[in-house]
N, C-alpha and C positions, 0 to 999 in steps of 0.2 A: 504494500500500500504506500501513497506517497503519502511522506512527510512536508509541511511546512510551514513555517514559522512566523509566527505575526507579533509586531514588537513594537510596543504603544512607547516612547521615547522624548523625555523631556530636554530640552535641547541639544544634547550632541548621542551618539553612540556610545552602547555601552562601553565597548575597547576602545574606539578612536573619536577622542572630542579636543575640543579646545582646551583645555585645559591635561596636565600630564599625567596619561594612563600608561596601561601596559600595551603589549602591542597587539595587535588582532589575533585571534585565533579563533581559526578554520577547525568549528568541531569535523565537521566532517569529514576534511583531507584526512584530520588527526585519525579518526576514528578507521576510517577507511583504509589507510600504511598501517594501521595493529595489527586489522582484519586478515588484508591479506598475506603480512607475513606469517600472522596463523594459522591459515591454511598451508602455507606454503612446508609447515613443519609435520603436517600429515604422512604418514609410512605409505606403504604398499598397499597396507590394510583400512586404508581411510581412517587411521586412528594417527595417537599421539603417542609417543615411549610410556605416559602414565598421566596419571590425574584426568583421564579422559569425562570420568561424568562431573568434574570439576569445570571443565571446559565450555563442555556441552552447557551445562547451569548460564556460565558465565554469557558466552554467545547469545546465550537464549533470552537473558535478562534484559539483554541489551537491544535485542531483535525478537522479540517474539512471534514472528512472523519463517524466521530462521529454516528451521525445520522443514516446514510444511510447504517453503520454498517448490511448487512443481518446476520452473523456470531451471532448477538445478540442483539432480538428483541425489550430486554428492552427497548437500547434506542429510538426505534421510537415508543414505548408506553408510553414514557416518553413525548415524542414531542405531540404525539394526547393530550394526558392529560394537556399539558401546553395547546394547542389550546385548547380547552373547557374550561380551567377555566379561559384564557383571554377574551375567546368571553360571559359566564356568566358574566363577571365582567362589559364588556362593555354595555349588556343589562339592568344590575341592577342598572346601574349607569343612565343610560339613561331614565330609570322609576322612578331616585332619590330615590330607596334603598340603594344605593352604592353612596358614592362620587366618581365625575370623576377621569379619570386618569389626573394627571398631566403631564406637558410636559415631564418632564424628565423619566416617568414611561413610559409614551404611546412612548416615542425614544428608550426605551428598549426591546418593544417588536416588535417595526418595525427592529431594527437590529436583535434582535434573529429571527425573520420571515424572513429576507432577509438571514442571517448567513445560513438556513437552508432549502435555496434554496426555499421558499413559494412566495406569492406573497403578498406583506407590500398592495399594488390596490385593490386588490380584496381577501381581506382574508375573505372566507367564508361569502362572500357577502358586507363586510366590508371595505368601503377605508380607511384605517390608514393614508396614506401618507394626505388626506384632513383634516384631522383631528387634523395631527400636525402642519399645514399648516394654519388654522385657529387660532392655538394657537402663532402660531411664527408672523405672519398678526400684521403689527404697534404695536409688542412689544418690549420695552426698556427694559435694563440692569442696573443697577438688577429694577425689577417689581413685581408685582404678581405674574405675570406667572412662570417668571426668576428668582430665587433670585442671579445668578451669571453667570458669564460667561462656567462655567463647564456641565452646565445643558444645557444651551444654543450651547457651541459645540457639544453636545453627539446628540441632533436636527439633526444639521443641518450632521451632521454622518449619520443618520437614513437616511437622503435624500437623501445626496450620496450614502452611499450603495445601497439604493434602485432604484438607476440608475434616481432619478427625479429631476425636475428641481428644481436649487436653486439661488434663484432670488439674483442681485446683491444686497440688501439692506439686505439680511441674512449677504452677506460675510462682508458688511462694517461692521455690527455689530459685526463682529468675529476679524475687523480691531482696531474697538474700546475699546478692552478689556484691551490695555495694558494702565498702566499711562504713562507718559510723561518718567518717570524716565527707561520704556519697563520693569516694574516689574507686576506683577497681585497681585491682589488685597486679593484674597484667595491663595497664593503659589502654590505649585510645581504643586498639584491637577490642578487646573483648568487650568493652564500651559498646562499641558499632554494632557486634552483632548483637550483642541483647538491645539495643534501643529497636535492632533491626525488626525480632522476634517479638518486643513489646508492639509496635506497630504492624506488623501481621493480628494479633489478639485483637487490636484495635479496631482494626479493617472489619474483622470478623463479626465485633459486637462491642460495640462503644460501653458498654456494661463493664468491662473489665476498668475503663478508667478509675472506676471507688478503689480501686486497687491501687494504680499508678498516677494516681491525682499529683502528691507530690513527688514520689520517686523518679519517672519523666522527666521533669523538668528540669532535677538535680544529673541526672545521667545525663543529659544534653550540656547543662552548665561545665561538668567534669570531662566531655567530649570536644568540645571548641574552645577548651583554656589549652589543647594540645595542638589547634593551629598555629602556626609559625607565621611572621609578619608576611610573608611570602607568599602566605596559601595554605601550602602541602601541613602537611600532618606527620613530616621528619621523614616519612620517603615513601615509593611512589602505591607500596601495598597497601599501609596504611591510609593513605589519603584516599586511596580509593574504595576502600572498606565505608570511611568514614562521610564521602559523598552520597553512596549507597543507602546508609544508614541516617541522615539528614531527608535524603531526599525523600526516604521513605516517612518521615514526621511532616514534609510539606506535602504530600500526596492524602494526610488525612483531614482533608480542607473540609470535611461535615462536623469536625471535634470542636466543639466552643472553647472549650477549655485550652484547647491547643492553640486557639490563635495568636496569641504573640508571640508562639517558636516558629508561625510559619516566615517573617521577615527575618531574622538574624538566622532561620537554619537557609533561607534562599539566598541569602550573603553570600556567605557561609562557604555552598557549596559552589559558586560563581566565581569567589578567588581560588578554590581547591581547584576546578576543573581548570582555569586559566592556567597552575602551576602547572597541570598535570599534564598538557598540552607542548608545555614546553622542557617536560623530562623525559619525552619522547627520543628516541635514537635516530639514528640516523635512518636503521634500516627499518624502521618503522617500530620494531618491539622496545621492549619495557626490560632489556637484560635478559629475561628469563620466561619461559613457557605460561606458567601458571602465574606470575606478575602481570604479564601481557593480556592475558583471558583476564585477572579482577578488573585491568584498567577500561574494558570496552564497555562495560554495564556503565562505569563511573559516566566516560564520556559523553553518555545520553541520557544520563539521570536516574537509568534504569537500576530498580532495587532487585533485594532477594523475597520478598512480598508477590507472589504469584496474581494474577491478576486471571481471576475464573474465566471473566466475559470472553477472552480469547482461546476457550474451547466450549464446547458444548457435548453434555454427556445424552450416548444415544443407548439406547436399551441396556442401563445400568442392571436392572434388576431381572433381563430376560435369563435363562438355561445357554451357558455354550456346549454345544456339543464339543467344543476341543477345549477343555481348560487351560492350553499354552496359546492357544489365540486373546491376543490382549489390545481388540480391536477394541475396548469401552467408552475410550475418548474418541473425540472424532475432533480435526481440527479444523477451528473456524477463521475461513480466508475471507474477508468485506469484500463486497462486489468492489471491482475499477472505479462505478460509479464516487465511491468515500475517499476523502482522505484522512491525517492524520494532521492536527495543529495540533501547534505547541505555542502556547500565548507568553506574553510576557511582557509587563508594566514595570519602567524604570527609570526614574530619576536621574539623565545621564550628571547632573550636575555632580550628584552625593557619590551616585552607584548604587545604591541602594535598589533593592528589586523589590516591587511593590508587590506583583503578584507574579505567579509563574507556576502555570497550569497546561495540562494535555488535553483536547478535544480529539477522541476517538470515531471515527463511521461519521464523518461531515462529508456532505454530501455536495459534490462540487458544483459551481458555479453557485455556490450561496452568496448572497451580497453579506459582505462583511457586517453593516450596520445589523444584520440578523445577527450573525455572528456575537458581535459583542452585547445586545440585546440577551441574547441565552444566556452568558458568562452575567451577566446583571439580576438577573433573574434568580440565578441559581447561587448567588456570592451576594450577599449582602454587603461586603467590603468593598464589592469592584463598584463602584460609584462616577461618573464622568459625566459630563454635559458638551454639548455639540451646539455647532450655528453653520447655518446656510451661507455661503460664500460663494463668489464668482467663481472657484476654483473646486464646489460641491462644499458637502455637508461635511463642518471639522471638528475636532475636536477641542475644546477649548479648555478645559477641567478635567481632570482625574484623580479622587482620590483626595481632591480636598487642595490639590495644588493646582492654580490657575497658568498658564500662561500670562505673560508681561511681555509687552514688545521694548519698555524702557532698558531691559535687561538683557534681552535678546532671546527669551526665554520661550519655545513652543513645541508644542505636543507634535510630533510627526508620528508617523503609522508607517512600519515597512513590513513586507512579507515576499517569502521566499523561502527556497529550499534553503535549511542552515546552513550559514554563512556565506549567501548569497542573497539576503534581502535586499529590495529596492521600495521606495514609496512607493507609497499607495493613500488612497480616500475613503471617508467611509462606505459613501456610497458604492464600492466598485465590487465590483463578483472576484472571487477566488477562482481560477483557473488554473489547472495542473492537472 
């Protein structure tokens, strides 16, 4: 599906204004030299030397469209080949040729299995979800199982995603990870992914907030006292852990409670993705395989929060005749007709990002004015006023900030594929 980008901008650009920023960066190009020198590190076998459902997860997060790709069949020869050598690996282990998975390996391939619209219950005869479930059953922090709380949220992720139940002594345990002081024990890391994991629950049923009313807010507070003036987050795994994990606090835009972490976490993660942009290599990776694969989710905002709307389950509950047929997801591709926006309100004066949200299945040639209409409707924050001009219908206010011509001060509209926007009116239809 196409993406593109619409970006309400108070007088200059967010990278490039009159006044001294940093230099542009082309998520795209960026994204696009990770991608394909990660393909390019594929065997014979359509795989990777190892961390293959690590991979897959990560690609997926960041493309969910990825897989289901018919345009190019590698990847779903990529996906059969990861399923055969997780299900060999869980049989050799289970004869004790193989040591088992561990929790933190066996929550990786339950989220790349749910990422990839499969079923984590019944994979190829296989219930993963019991599996992890036995391993999480009366364990403590850190333990055998667990050595830390980052292993133990990336679990109870797998759970969530996987739409299964997660029993309230999982969540205490995700409650008791901070010390006294609301710092963790292993830094920003294991930070990321429990805020990750908290935010999955979230998704699920805003009911859990009586739980993390205040704990949230202190995990986020202990998460961005570890960004550097720079951006990053001390190097390039971490910051993109930690992108992932903001981004997924600003994606829970129905939380009242949550609305003053959605500006300082879309900061936040706009100076990390700038740093991240530019610790890029030459030959397009990140140093290392599985470095490479966290940074691609980072540079589209995409989390580890599985997003259901992008499969659709089809005779969940019918008889298979082959119990290793694990046709139960089906994946859902939006007709040509839809695209994919991504909005974004920013004060280029401060940098500060007002708002910055996704518009999924928009359906092209919308006239924008609808467009931002819906987003007003559904956001009681997004607030802006318009006036009729020789030039069409502008925008004059947003958000409580007017334009001033004494200061040079005006709301422009661009849209475009990312990092390729050019103006636009409100009046004018989206095409692509």
């Amino acid at each position: 599906m196409d993406v593109v980008r619409v970006l309400f901008l108070l007088s200059a650009s967010l990278f490039v204004c009159c006044c001294a920023q940093q230099p542009s960066c082309n998520h795209v190009l960026v994204y696009n030299k990770a991608f394909d020198w990660l393909m390019q590190q594929r065997n014979d076998q359509w795989l990777w030397k190892r961390n293959n459902e690590r991979v897959v997860l990560a690609i997926q997060m960041s493309n969910h469209s990825w897989a289901s790709d018919t345009r190019d069949l590698s990847s779903q020869l990529t996906l059969k080949q990861m399923n055969l050598a997780t299900i060999e690996q869980i049989h050799e282990s289970k004869a004790g040729r193989e040591p088992a998975l561990s929790p933190g390996q066996l929550a990786y391939v339950i989220n790349a299995v749910a990422f990839t619209c499969q079923s984590p219950s019944n994979f190829y005869g296989l219930n993963l979800i019991d599996a992890l479930k036995h391993q999480l059953n009366g364990s403590r922090v850190p333990s055998g199982a667990f050595l830390n709380h980052y292993e133990y949220g990336l679990s109870v992720l797998a759970l969530c995603n996987s739409n299964a139940h997660v029993q309230a002594n999982y969540v205490d345990v995700l409650l008791r990870g901070m010390r006294s002081d609301y710092t963790h024990r292993f830094g920003s890391d294991e930070a990321s992914m429990v805020i990750s994991a908290v935010a999955c629950l979230l998704q699920r049923d805003d009911r859990f907030m009586q739980k993390f009313d205040h704990n949230l807010p202190a995990r986020i507070d202990h998460l961005l006292s570890h960004q550097e003036s720079n951006g990053g987050f001390g190097n390039v795994h971490s910051t993109a852990l930690a992108i992932q994990a903001l981004s997924a606090v600003v994606d829970l835009k129905n939380s009242i409670r949550l609305i003053l972490e959605y500006s300082r976490c879309s900061t936040a993660v706009a100076k990390a993705q700038q740093w991240l942009c530019g610790a890029q290599e030459e030959d397009g990776s990140y140093g290392s395989l599985y470095t490479t694969a966290e940074a691609l989710p980072a540079l589209t905002s995409g989390t580890y929060v599985h997003n259901p709307s992008h499969c659709h389950v089809v005779n969940e509950g019918a008889e298979q005749s082959n119990p290793y047929i694990n046709y139960v997801w089906e994946f859902f591709q939006p007709s040509a007709r839809y695209i994919e926006i991504r909005v974004q309100a920013v004060n280029g004066r401060t940098g500060s990002v007002l708002y910055n949200e996704t518009l999924r299945d928009v359906r092209k040639d919308t006239p924008l004015v609808d467009i931002v209409q819906q987003i007003s409707e559904s956001d009681d924050m997004f607030v802006y006023e318009t006036e009729e001009t020789a030039w069409g219908n502008v925008i004059t206010s947003m958000y409580g900030i007017a334009q001033d011509g004494h200061s040079y001060s005006y709301w422009t509209i661009k849209h475009g594929p990312p990092g390729s926007e050019k103006p636009a009116h409100v009046g004018q239809s989206i095409r692509y």
